[in-house]
N, C-alpha and C positions, 0 to 999 in steps of 0.2 A: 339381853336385858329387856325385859318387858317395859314399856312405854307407863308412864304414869295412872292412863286411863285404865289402862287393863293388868295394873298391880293386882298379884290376887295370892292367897296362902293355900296351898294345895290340901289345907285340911278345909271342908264344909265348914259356911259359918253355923256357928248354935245359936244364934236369934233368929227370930222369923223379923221377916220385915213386914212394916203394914203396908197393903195393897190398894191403891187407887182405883186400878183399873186394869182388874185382871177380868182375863176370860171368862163367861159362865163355865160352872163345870162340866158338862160336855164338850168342851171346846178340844179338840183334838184332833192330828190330822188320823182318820180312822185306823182301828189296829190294820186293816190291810193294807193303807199307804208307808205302814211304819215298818211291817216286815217284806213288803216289798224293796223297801231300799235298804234294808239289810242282807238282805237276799241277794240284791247286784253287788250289793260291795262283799259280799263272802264270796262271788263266783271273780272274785278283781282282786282279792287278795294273794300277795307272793309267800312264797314259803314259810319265810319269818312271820310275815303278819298271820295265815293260818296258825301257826304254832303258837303266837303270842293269845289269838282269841281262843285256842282249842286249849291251852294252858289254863287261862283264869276263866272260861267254863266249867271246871272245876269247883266252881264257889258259887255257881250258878244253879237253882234250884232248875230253871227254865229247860222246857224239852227241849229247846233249837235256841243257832242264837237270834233268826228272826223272832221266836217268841221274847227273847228278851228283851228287846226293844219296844216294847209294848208296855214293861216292869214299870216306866218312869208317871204313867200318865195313874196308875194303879196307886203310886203311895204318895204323890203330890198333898194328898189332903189327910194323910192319916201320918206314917210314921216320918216322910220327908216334908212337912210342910213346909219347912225353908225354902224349898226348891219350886213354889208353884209360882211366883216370877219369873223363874227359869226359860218357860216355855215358849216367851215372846219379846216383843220389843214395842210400842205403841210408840208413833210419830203424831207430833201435832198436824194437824191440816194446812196443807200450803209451803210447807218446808222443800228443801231443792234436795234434803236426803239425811241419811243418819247420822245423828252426831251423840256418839256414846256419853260425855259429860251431860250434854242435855238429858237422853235419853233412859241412859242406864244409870249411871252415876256409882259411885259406892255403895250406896245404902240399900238400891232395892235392886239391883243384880240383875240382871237378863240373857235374853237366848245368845246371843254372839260369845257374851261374856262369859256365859257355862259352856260352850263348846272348846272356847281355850283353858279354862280350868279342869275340864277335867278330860283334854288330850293330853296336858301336859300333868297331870294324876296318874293316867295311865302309862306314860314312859318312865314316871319314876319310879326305879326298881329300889327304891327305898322303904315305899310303902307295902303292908303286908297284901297278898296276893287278893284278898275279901275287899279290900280297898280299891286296887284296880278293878276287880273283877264288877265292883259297883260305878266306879268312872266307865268301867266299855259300856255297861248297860244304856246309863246317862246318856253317852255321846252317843252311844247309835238312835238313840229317842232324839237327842236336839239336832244333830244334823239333819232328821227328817221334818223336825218340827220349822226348820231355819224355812227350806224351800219348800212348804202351803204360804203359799204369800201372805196369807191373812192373819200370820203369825208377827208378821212386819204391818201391821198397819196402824189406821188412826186413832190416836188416842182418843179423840170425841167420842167416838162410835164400839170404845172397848173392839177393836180387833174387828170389826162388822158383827160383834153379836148382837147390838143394838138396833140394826139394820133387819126388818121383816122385809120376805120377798117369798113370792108363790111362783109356781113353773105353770109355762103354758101350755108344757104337756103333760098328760098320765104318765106316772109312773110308780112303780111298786116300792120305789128306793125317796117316799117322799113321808116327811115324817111331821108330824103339828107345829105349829110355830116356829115354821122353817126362821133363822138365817141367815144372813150371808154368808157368815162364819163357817155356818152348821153343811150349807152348801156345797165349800167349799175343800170339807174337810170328809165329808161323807156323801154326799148325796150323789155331787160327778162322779166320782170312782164307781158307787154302786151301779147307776142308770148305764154307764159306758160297759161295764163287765170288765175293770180292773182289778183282778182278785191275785190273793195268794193264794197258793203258789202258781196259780195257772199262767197269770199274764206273765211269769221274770224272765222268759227264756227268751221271748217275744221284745221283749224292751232292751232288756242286754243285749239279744245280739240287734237290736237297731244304732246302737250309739258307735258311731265308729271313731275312728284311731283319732283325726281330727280333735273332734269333740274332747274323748276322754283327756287327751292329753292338754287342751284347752281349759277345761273344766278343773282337771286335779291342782290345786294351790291351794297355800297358804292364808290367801286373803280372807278373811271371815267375814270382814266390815265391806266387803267388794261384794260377798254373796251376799249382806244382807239389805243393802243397797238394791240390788239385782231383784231381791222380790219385791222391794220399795216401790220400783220402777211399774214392775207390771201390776202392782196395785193403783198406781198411780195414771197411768197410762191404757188399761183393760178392766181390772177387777172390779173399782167403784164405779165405774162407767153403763151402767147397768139402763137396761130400758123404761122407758116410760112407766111410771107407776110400780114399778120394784118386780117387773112380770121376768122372769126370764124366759126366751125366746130359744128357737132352735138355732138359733145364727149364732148368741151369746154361751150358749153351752157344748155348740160343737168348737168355738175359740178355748172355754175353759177347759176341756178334755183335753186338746194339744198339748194346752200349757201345764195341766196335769202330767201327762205323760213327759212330759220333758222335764219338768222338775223331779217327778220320781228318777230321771236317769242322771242328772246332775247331784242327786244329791245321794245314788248309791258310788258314782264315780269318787268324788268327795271324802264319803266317807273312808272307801277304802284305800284313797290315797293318806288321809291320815292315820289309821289304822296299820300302812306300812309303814310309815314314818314312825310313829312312835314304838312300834317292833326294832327296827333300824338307830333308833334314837337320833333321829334328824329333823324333830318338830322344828320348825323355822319359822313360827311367827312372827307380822312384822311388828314393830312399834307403834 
């Protein structure tokens, strides 16, 4: 039985809720951060769980199902507008970490809170197959949206889109009114040469047994936590006068790359779970 905070009815609500302080619309972690981590969790996937994604691809217009992971950030503002709270969770400034009542609440819905709604969408084989098949697209979008930290951050600052900041080196991957957000969500991947599909073989086989089996759980409010941390700890920590520096971007590319592998591990361990039918969220 689901905990009171995270009561939820596996059909999408039909009001939009009004937004405070949502991301600009650019705000997203780039389509190539997004089919990257679909990419590891498709090469992490066990029998069942291929079967269950290669099943309700079927209802999938999408070529792959990295590109469908990409679907959620595309109809946020047109036919799913309910869903563009979805994409984050904003903390006030100074808090010791997440607290969904404060932060999400009933009314205006968020990223941790759509990654349980709609793993547990896609296990139940009650709903018709175009319904899962739109729950996997979802969940493969917010598990990647969960780990870009800046999906987790401060509420003052909207997520750091609020936040201008220029790099102190050329580069070809830098775009007008950088920022932090925009940074964070594009700029690093492009300037490092984090791409689909070239980097996934690269990253996958770096994560080892350790890790993955570390990484795979239930906890969603532990993961979101977790990006809280290194927002808190690295990401607004930013140099003098909002410059970024070679010191600060060769830290964010690490933590890039490691979030991309936490959060295809992640993924595909829920994605066997709900194949298997042993979502196990806690309360």
């Amino acid at each position: 039985m689901l905990g009171e905070r995270w009561c939820v009815s596996l059909l999408v609500p039909a009001a939009t809720a009004i937004v405070l302080s949502a991301p600009a619309e650019n705000a997203r972690w780039g389509r190539e951060g997004h089919k990257i981590v679909c990419e590891i969790a498709w090469r992490r996937l066990d029998p069942d769980g291929r079967q269950l994604v290669s099943d309700l691809r079927r209802h999938d217009p999408s070529e792959t199902f990295a590109d469908s992971c990409t679907w959620a950030d595309a109809v946020r503002y047109t036919t799913h507008r309910h869903t563009r709270t979805y994409h984050y969770i904003n903390v006030p400034t100074g808090r010791r970490g997440v607290d969904m009542e404060r932060d999400c609440g009933h009314t205006t819905r968020c990223l941790p809170w759509a990654i349980r709604h709609y793993a547990i969408a896609l296990q139940d084989r009650s709903q018709t197959g175009a319904t899962r098949a739109e729950a996997l697209r979802f969940l493969g979008h917010f598990v990647g949206d969960l780990h870009q930290p800046m999906h987790v951050g401060r509420l003052e600052d909207r997520g750091g889109n609020s936040i201008d900041v220029e790099l102190e080196f050329a580069s070809d991957c830098v775009r007008r009114n950088l920022s932090l957000h925009t940074v964070w969500d594009i700029t690093f991947l492009c300037h490092a040469g984090i791409t689909w599909p070239g980097s996934v073989l690269e990253l996958d086989r770096g994560i080892t047994q350790r890790q993955a089996a570390s990484w795979g759980n239930f906890d969603v409010l532990g993961w979101t936590n977790e990006a809280y941390r290194l927002d808190e700890e690295f990401v607004y920590q930013l140099p003098a006068g909002g410059e970024i520096d070679p010191a600060y971007y060769d830290r964010a590319v690490e933590i890039s790359r490691i979030q991309l592998q936490r959060a295809g591990v992640r993924l595909a361990f829920l994605l066997n779970a709900a194949a298997a039918g042993t979502l196990g969220f806690p309360d």
